[in-house]
C-alpha positions as CSV (number, residue, x, y, z in Angstrom):
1,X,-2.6,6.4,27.1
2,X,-3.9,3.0,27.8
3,X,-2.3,0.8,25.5
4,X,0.6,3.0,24.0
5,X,-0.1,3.1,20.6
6,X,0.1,-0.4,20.2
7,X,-2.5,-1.1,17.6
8,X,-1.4,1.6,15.1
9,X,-0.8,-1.5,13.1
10,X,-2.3,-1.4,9.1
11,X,-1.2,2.7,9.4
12,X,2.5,2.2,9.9
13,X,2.3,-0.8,7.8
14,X,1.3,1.1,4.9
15,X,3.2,3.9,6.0
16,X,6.7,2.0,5.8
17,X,5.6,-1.0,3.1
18,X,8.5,0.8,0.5
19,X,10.5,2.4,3.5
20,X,14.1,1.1,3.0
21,X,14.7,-1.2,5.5
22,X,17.5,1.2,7.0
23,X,15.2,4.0,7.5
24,X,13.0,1.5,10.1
25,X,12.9,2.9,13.2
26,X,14.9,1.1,15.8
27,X,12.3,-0.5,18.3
28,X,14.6,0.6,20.5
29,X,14.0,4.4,19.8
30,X,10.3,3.7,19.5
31,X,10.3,2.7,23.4
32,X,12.7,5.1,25.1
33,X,11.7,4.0,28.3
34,X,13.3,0.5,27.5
35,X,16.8,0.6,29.3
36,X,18.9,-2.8,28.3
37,X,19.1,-4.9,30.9
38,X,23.1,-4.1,32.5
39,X,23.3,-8.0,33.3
40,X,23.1,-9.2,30.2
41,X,26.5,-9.4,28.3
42,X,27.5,-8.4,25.2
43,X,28.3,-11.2,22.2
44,X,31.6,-11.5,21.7
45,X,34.3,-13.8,19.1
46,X,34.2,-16.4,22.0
47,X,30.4,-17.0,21.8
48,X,30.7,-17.0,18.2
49,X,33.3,-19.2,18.1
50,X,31.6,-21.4,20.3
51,X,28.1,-21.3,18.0
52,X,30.2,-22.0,14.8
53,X,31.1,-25.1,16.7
54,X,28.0,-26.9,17.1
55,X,26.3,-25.3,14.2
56,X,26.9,-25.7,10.6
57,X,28.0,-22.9,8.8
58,X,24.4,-22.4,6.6
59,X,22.6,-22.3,10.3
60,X,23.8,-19.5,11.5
61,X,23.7,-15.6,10.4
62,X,26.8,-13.1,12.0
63,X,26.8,-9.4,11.8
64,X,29.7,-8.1,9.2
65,X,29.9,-5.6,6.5
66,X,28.5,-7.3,4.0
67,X,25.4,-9.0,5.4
68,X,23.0,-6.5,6.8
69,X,20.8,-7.6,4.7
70,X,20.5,-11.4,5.5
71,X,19.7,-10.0,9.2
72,X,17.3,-8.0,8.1
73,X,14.3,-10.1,7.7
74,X,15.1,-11.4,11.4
75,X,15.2,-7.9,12.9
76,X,12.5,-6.3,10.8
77,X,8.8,-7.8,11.8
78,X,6.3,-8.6,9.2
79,X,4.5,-5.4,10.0
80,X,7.4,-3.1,9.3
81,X,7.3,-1.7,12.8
82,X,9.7,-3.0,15.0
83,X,13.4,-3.2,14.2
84,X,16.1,-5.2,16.1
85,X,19.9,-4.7,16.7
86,X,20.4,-8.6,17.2
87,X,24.0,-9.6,15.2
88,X,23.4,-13.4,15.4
89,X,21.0,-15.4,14.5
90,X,21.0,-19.4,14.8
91,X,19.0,-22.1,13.2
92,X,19.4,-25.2,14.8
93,X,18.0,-27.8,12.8
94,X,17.6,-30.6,16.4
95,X,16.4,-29.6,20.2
96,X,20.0,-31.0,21.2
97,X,21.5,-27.8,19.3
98,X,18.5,-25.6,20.8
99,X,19.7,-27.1,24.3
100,X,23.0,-26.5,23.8
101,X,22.4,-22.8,22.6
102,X,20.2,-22.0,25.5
103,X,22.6,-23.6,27.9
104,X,25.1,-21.5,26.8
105,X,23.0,-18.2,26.4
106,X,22.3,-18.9,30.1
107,X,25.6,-19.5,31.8
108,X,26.7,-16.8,29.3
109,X,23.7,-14.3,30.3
110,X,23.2,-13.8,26.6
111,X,19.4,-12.8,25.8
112,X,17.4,-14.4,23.2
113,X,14.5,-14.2,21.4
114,X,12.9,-17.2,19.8
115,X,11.4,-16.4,16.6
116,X,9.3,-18.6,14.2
117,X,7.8,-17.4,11.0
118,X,7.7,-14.2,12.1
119,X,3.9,-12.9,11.5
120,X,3.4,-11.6,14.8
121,X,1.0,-8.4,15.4
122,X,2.9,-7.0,18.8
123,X,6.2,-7.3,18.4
124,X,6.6,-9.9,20.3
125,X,9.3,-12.1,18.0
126,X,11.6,-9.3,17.2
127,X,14.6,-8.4,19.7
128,X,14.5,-4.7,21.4
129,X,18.3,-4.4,21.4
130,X,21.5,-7.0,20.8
131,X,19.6,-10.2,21.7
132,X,20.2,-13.3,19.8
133,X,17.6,-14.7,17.6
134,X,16.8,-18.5,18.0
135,X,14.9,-19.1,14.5
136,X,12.9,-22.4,14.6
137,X,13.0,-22.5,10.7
138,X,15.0,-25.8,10.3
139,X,12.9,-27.5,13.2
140,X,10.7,-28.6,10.1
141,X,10.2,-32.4,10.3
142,X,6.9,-33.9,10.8
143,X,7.7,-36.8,13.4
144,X,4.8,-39.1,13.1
145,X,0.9,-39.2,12.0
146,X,-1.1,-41.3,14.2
147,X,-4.9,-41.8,12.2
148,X,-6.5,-43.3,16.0
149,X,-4.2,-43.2,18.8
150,X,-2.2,-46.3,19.0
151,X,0.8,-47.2,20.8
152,X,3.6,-45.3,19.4
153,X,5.6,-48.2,18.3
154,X,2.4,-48.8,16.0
155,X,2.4,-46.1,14.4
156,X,1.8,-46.2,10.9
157,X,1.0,-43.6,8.1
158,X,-2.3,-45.8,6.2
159,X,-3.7,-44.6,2.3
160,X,-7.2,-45.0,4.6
161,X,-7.9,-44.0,8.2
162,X,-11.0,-44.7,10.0
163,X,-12.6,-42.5,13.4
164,X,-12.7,-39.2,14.3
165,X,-9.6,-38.1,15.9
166,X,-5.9,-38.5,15.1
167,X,-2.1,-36.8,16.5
168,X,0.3,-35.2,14.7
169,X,3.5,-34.5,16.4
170,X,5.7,-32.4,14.4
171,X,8.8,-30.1,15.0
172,X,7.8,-26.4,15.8
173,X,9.0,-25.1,12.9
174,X,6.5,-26.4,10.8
175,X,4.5,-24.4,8.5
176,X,0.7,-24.6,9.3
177,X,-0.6,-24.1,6.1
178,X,2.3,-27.7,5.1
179,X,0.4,-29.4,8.2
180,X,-2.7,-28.9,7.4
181,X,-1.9,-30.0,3.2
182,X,-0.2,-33.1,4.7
183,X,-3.1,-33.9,7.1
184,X,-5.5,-33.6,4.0
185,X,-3.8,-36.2,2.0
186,X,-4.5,-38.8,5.1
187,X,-8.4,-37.3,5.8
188,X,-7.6,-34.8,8.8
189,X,-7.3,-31.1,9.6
190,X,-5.4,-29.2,11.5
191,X,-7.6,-27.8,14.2
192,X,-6.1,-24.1,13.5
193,X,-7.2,-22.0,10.5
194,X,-5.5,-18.3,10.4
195,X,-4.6,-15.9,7.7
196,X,-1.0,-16.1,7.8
197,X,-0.7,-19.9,7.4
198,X,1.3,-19.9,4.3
199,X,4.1,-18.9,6.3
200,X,3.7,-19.3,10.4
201,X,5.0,-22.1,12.3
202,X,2.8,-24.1,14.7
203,X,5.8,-23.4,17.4
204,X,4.8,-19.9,17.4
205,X,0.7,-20.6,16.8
206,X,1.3,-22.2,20.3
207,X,3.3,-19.8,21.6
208,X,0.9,-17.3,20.9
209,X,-2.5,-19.6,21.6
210,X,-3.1,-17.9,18.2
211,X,-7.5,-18.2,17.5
212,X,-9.1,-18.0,14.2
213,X,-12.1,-18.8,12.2
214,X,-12.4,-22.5,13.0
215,X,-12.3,-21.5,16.9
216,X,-16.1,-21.3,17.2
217,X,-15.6,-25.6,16.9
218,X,-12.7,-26.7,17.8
219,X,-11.7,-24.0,20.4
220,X,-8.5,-22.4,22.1
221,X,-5.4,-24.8,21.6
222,X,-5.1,-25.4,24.7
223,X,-7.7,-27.9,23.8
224,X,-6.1,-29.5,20.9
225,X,-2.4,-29.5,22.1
226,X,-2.1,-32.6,23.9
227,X,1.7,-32.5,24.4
228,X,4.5,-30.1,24.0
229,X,8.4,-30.5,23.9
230,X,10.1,-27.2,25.4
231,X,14.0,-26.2,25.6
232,X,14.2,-24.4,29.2
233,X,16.0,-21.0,29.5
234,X,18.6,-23.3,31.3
235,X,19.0,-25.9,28.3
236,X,16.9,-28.9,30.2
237,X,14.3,-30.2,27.5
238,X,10.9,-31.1,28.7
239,X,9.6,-33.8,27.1
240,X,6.2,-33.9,27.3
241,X,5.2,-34.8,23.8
242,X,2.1,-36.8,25.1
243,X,-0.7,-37.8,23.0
244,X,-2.9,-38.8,25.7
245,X,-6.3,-36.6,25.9
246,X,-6.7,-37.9,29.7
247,X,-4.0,-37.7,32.1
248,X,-5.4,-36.4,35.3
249,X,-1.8,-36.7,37.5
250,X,-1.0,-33.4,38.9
251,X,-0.5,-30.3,37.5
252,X,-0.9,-30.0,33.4
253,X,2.4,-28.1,32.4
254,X,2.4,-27.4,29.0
255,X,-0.2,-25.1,29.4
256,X,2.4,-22.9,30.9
257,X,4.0,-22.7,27.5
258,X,0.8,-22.1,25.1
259,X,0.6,-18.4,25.0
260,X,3.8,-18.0,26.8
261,X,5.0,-15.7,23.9
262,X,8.8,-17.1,24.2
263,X,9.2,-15.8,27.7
264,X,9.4,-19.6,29.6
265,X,11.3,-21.1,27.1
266,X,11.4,-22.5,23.6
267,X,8.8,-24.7,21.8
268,X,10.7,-27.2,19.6
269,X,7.9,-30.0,19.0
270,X,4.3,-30.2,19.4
271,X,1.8,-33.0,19.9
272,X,-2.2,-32.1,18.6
273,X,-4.9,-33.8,18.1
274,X,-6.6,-33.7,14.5
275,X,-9.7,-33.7,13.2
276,X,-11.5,-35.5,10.6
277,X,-11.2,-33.6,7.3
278,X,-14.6,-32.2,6.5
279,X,-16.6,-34.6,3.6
280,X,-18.5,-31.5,2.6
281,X,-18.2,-28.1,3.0
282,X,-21.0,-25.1,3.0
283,X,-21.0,-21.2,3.3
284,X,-23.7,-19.1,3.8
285,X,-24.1,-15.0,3.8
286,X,-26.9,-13.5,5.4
287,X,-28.3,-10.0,5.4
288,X,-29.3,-8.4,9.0
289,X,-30.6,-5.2,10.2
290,X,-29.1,-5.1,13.9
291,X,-26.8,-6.6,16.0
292,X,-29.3,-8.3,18.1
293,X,-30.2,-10.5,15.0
294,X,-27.0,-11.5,14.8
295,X,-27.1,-12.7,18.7
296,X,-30.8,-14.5,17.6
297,X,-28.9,-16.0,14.6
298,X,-25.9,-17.3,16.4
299,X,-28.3,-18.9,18.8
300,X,-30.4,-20.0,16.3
301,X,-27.3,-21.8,14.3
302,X,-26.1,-23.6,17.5
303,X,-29.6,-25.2,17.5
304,X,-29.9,-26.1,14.1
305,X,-26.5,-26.5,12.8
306,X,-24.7,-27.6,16.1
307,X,-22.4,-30.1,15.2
308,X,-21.9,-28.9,11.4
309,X,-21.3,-25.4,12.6
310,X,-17.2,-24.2,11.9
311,X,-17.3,-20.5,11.7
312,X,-20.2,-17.9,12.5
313,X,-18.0,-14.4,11.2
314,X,-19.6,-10.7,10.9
315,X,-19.1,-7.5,9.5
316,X,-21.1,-4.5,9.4
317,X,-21.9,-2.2,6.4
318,X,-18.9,-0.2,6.7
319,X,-16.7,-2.7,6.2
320,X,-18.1,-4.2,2.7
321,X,-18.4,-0.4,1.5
322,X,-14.7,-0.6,2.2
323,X,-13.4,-4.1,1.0
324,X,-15.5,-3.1,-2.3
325,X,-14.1,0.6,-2.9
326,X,-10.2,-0.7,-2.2
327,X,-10.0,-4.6,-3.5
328,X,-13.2,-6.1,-5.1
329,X,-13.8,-3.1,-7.5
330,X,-16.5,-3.5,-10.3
331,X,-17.2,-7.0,-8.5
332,X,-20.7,-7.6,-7.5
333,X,-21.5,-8.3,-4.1
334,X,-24.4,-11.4,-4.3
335,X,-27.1,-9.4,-1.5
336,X,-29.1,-6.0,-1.0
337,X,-27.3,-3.6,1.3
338,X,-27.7,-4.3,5.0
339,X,-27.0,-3.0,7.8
340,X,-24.6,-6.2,9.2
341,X,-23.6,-9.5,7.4
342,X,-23.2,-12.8,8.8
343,X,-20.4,-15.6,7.4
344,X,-21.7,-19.4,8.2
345,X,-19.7,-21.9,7.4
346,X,-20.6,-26.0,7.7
347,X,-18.7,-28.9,7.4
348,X,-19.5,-32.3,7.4
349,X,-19.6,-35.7,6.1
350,X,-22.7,-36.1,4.6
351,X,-23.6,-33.8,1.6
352,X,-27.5,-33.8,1.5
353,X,-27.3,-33.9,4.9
354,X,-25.9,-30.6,5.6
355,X,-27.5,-28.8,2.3
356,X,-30.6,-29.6,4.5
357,X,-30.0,-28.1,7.6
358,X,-28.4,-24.8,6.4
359,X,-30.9,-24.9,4.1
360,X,-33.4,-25.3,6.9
361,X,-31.7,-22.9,9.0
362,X,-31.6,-20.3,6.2
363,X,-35.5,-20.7,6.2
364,X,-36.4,-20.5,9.9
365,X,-34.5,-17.5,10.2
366,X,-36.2,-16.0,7.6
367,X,-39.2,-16.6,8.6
368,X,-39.0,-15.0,12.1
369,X,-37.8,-12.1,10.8
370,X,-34.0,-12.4,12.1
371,X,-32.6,-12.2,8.9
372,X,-33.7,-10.1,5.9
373,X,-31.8,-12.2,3.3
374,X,-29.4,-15.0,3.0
375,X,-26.9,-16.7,0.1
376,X,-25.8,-20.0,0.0
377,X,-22.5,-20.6,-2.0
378,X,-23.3,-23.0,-5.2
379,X,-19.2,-23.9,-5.7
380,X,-16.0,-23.5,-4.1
381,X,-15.3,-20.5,-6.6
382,X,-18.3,-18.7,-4.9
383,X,-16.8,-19.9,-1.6
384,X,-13.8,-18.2,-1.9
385,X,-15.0,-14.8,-3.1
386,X,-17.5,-14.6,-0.1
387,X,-14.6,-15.5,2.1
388,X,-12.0,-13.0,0.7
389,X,-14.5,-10.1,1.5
390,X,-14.0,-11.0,5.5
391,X,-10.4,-12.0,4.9
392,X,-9.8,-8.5,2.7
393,X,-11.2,-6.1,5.4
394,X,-7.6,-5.7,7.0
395,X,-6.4,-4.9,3.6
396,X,-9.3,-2.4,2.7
397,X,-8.6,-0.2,5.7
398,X,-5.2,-0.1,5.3
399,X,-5.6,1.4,1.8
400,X,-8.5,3.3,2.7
401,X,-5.9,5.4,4.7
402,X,-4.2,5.4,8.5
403,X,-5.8,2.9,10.1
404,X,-5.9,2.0,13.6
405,X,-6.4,-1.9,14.3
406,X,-7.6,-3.2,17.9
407,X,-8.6,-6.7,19.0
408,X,-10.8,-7.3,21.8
409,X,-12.6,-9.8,23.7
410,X,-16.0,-9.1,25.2
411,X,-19.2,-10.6,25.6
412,X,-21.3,-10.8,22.9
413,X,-24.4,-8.6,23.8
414,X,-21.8,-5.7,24.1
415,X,-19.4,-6.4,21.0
416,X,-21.0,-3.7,19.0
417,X,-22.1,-1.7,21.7
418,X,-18.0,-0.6,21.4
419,X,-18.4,0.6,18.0
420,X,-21.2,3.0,18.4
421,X,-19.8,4.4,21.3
422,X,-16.3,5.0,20.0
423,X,-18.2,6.6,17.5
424,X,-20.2,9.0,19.5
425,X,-16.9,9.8,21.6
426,X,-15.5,10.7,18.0
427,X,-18.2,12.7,17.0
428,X,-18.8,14.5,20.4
429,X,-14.9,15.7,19.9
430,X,-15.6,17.0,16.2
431,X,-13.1,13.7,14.5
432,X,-15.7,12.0,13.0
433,X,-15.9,12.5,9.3
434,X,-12.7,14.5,9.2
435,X,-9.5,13.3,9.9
436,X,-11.8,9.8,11.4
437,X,-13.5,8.6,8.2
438,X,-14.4,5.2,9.2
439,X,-15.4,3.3,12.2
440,X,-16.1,-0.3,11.1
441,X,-16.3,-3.5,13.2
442,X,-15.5,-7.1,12.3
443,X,-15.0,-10.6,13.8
444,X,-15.4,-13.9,15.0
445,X,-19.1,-13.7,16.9
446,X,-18.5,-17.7,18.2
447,X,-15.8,-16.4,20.8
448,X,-16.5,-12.8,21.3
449,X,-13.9,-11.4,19.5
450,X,-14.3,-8.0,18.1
451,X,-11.8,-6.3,15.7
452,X,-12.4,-2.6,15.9
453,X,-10.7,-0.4,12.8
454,X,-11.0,3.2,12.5
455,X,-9.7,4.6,9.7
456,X,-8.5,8.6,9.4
457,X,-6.4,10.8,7.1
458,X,-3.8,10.4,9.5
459,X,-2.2,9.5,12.7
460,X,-3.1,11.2,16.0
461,X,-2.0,10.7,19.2
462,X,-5.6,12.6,20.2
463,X,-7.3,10.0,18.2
464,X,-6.0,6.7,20.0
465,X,-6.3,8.7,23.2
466,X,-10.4,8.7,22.7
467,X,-10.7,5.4,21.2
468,X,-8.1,3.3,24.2
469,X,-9.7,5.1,26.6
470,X,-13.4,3.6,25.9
471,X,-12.4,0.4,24.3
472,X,-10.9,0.1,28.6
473,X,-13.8,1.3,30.0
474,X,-15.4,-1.0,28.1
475,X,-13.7,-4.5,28.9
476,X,-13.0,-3.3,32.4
477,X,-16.5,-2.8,33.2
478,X,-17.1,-6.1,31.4
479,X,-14.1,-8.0,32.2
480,X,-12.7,-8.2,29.0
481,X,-9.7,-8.8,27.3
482,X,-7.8,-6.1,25.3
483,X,-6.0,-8.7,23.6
484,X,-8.1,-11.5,22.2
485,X,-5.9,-13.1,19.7
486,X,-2.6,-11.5,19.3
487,X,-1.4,-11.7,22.5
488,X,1.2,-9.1,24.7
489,X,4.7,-8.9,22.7
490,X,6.3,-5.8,23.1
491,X,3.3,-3.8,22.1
492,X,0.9,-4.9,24.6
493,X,3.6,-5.1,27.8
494,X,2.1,-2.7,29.7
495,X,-1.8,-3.4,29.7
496,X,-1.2,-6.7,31.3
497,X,-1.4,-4.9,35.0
498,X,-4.3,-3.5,33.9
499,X,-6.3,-6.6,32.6
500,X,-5.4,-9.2,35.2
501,X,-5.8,-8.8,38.8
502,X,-2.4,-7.8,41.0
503,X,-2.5,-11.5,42.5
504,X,-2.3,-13.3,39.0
505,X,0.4,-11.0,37.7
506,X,2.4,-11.9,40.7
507,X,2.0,-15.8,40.5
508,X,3.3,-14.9,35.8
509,X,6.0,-13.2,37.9
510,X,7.1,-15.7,40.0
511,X,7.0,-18.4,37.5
512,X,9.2,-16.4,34.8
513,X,12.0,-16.1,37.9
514,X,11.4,-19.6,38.6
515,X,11.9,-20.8,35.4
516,X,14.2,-18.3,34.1
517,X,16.1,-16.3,37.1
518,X,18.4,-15.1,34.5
519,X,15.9,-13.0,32.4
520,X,17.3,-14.0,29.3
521,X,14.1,-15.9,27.6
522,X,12.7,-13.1,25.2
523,X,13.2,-10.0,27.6
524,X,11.6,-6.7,27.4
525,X,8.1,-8.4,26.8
526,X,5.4,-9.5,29.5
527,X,7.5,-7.8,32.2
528,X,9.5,-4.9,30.8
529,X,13.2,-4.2,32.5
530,X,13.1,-0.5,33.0
């Protein structure tokens, strides 16, 4: 089994969303094969004696009798899956206490697992056995605001900003969705736009290059972060909290870090550059009868709409059938029935402007036949119900049943090639219809990202068997990733052998002993100790 039921994820969430907390599998169960690493040491009064000393009292959570519960939202992921044994967690509120923790952890060869907000998809913040949680909660202060790049001793936070561009640098602790509200008031974005928001911290976005809908403009962040402060599993702190976007001298090392997951060290502040905060916004929904008009659309909106252009989303019919049987019941959904449905959004700083080329885009679209039908959104109310039917399709297969969730990046031509294929494997093995009752794909067309869901009456090992097995043919004949946004974690361990050449797993090798010979950064994930 390719990726070992790793993307069982809306299923078991459902499964286990009024499971008592005790009655959560230990991860350590779940993954037999998992032996704790003998080196590591056990925490004992000492170490805790020694934490209590450079933390306060409110920073820090210790296993007893009468506090299972406070650990609980540490050692329990936001998926329900995975459950922890860790009996400490610390929340330094400084890096000089994240230093000091790691230092010790090291010399101590204590494991740890840095954790931020905790929305991960693959396990990869939760601890497999005993290993301490570093919780980046308290690392919550926005440092500074710079509007165009000054000097950093002239850095000021105006009412009014002119250009494009500015830097935030901010602890990694910080909420996104507090980031982006506090860039707002002072005209900028943050360049990251994901679901969880409300509640992940930008430590862990970068840790996890996390993607979303505003990728298709403002791309990968290891693009936008132009500097990064990290706590080495030895305690040094690199500060590289640059906020230059050109520095060509030697190697660029906080790349290392962004989609590290944890495993090189521990992200405590973080320098990226922010946009200008859209003037105007626009949204468009178009009807399509084939995948290869979407392809002639996309095209079609980079020519038209180029710079305007923030998100170019799809779904196909499935998926709306669902998200209007499970959560917009009675509502009415503004187009005909199609076979696929395109999300365009714009944003700008000229309103008539930008009505006018979506509006001219809309037309010439039309006209050669590419799309059948098309909506433009007349207020932000309409806005928001267009975008909550490609935000809800998670939800709707969840409730539609046991779902199966995979992410995957592949070229474009071939993105829905996957679906109809996994659905003639299904069919050709008698699933389809009965216990499979949906196959549905979803996702951001910009960057080739496909989300595949299959919903059945029930989870079979026979089931992911079929589907993992094409969705690798598939990206291995097409050099694809089976992990477009969500990155490795615990989940995803084992695939990375079979997505990345031997030579390149070597050099990730190499550099987790260099960096951390102990082992102790977030073990178990990347490189599991067996």
């Amino acid at each position: 089994m390719l990726l070992q039921n790793s993307h069982v994820v809306a299923q078991q969430n459902q499964a286990t969303a009024n499971i008592p907390n005790e009655e959560i599998k230990f991860t350590a169960d779940m993954y037999p094969h998992l032996k704790r690493n003998p080196n590591f040491k056990n925490l004992s009064q000492d170490d805790i004696s020694y934490f209590q000393s450079i933390l306060p009292s409110n920073a820090l959570t210790i296993e007893n009798d009468s506090n299972q519960d406070d650990l609980t939202p540490y050692n329990v992921d936001w998926l329900r899956i995975h459950r922890g044994k860790s009996k400490l967690v610390a929340k330094p509120k400084t890096t000089a206490q994240v230093s000091n923790i790691v230092k010790y952890c090291n010399e101590k060869k204590l494991a740890i697992v840095p954790q931020g907000g905790n929305t991960g998809l693959v396990g990869g913040g939760i601890p497999i056995f005993d290993e301490i949680i570093i919780s980046t909660k308290n690392l919550n202060q926005i440092r500074a605001f710079d509007p165009i790049s000054r000097a950093p001793d002239d850095w000021v936070i105006p009412s009014f900003e002119v250009g494009n561009k500015g830097t935030l640098i901010c602890d990694s602790g910080c909420i996104l969705e507090i980031l982006d509200d506090y860039l707002a008031e002072r005209g900028h974005m943050m360049p990251l736009d994901i679901g969880s928001k409300g509640s992940c911290h930008i430590g862990g976005n970068v840790a996890t290059n996390a993607g979303g809908v505003r990728y298709v403009r403002y791309g990968s962040l290891h693009g936008s972060v132009l500097g990064l402060e990290v706590v080495l599993p030895d305690g040094t702190i690199l500060d590289n909290l640059s906020t230059l976007r050109k520095d060509n001298t030697g190697y660029d090392i906080k790349q290392l870090f962004i989609g590290s997951e944890g495993t090189l060290g521990i992200i405590t502040g973080v320098s990226i550059s922010a946009s200008r905060r859209h003037k105007t916004i626009n949204l468009a929904v178009l009807g399509l009868n084939s995948f290869k008009s979407i392809q002639d659309a996309f095209i079609t909106s980079k020519e038209m709409l180029t710079e305007i252009l923030s998100a170019f989303e799809f779904w196909d019919a499935q998926s709306l059938k669902l998200v209007k049987t499970h959560l917009n019941q009675g509502a009415k959904f503004p187009l005909d029935e199609y076979p696929f449905y395109v999300l365009i959004e714009t944003g700008g700083s000229n309103k008539d402007h930008d009505e006018e080329k979506l509006a001219n885009f809309l037309e010439t679209v039309m006209e050669k036949g590419i799309v059948e039908n098309g909506i433009i959104a007349q207020d932000n109310t309409q806005m928001k119900s267009l975008w909550s039917i490609r935000e809800g399709i998670p939800d709707a297969c969840a409730k539609a049943g046991s779902a199966y969730f995979y992410d995957i990046s592949i070229p474009i031509p071939v993105m829905y090639k996957i679906v109809e294929d996994v659905i003639s494997r299904l069919k050709n093995a008698g699933l389809y219809g009965k216990p499979v009752m949906d196959v549905i794909g979803f996702g951001h067309v910009g960057d080739g990202n496909l989300h595949l869901a299959i919903t059945a009456e029930s989870y079979s090992p026979k089931i992911i068997n079929l589907i993992e097995s094409c969705i690798g043919e598939w990206t291995e004949k097409y050099k694809g990733s089976l992990s477009a946004e969500h990155g490795l974690g615990l989940m995803k361990a084992k695939i990375l052998k079979n997505s990345k050449p031997k030579a390149m797993v070597d050099i990730m090798r190499q550099m987790k002993h260099i960096l951390d010979p102990n082992g102790i950064m977030n073990p178990y994930k990347f490189f599991p100790y067996k």
